[in-house]
C-alpha positions, 0 to 999 in steps of 0.5 A: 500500500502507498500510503503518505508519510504524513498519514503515516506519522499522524497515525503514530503520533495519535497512538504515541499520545493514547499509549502515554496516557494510558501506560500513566493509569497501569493499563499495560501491565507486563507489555500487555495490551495493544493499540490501532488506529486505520490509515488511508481509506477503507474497504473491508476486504482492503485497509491498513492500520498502524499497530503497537510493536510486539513486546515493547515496554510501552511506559517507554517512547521510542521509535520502534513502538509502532508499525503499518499492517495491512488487512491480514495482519501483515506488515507493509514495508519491510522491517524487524517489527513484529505487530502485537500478537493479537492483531489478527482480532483488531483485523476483523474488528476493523471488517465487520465494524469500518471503526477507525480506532480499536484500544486493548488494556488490561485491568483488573475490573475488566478481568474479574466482570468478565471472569464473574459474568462468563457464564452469562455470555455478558457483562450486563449493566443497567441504569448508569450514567457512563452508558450515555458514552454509546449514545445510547440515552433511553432513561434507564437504559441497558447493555450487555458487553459480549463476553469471548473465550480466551483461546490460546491461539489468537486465530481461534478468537478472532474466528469468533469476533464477527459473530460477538460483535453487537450493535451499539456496543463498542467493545469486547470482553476476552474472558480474564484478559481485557477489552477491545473497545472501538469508534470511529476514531482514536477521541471516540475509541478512547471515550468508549473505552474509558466508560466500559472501565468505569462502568466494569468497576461500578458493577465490581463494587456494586456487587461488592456492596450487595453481597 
C-alpha cells in the first residue's frame, strides 16, 4: 500500500499520545495490551492500520513502538517489527465494524466482570450514567458487553469476533484478559473505552456492596 508519510506519522503520533496516557493509569501491565488506529481509506476486504510493536515496554517512547499492517495482519514495508500478537482480532474488528480506532488494556475490573459474568455470555449493566458514552440515552437504559473465550491461539478468537460483535456496543470482553473497545476514531475509541472501565468497576463494587 502507498500510503503518505504524513498519514503515516499522524497515525503514530495519535497512538504515541493514547499509549502515554494510558501506560500513566497501569493499563499495560507486563507489555500487555495493544493499540490501532486505520490509515488511508477503507474497504473491508482492503485497509491498513498502524499497530503497537510486539513486546515493547510501552511506559517507554521510542521509535520502534509502532508499525503499518495491512488487512491480514501483515506488515507493509519491510522491517524487524513484529505487530502485537493479537492483531489478527483488531483485523476483523476493523471488517465487520469500518471503526477507525480499536484500544486493548488490561485491568483488573475488566478481568474479574468478565471472569464473574462468563457464564452469562455478558457483562450486563443497567441504569448508569457512563452508558450515555454509546449514545445510547433511553432513561434507564441497558447493555450487555459480549463476553469471548480466551483461546490460546489468537486465530481461534478472532474466528469468533464477527459473530460477538453487537450493535451499539463498542467493545469486547476476552474472558480474564481485557477489552477491545472501538469508534470511529482514536477521541471516540478512547471515550468508549474509558466508560466500559468505569462502568466494569461500578458493577465490581456494586456487587461488592450487595453481597
Amino acid at each position: 500500500m502507498n500510503l503518505p508519510l504524513e498519514q503515516r506519522m499522524a497515525a503514530f503520533a495519535e497512538l504515541r499520545a493514547v499509549k502515554t496516557d494510558f501506560a500513566a493509569r497501569g493499563w499495560f501491565p507486563g507489555t500487555s495490551g495493544n493499540l490501532s488506529v486505520r490509515v488511508g481509506e477503507y474497504s473491508p476486504e482492503q485497509f491498513a492500520f498502524a499497530v503497537t510493536a510486539s513486546g515493547k515496554d510501552k511506559a517507554a517512547n521510542t521509535p520502534e513502538d509502532f508499525l503499518i499492517v495491512d488487512q491480514d495482519g501483515l506488515p507493509t514495508e519491510p522491517t524487524k517489527l513484529k505487530p502485537s500478537a493479537e492483531t489478527l482480532i483488531h483485523c476483523e474488528i476493523y471488517k465487520h465494524t469500518g471503526c477507525g480506532a480499536i484500544f486493548h488494556v488490561h485491568t483488573i475490573y475488566n478481568n474479574i466482570i468478565s471472569e464473574y459474568d462468563a457464564s452469562l455470555g455478558a457483562v450486563p449493566i443497567e441504569g448508569v450514567e457512563l452508558i450515555k458514552a454509546f449514545n445510547i440515552w433511553e432513561e434507564n437504559a441497558s447493555i450487555e458487553v459480549p463476553i469471548l473465550p480466551n483461546y490460546a491461539k489468537i486465530p481461534r478468537i478472532a474466528e469468533r469476533v464477527a459473530g460477538a460483535i453487537r450493535p451499539g456496543i463498542p467493545g469486547i470482553l476476552l474472558r480474564n484478559h481485557g477489552i477491545y473497545a472501538w469508534g470511529a476514531n482514536a477521541f471516540e475509541a478512547k471515550r468508549h473505552l474509558e466508560a466500559f472501565e468505569f462502568l466494569f468497576e461500578h458493577r465490581y463494587k456494586y456487587l461488592l456492596l450487595t453481597k
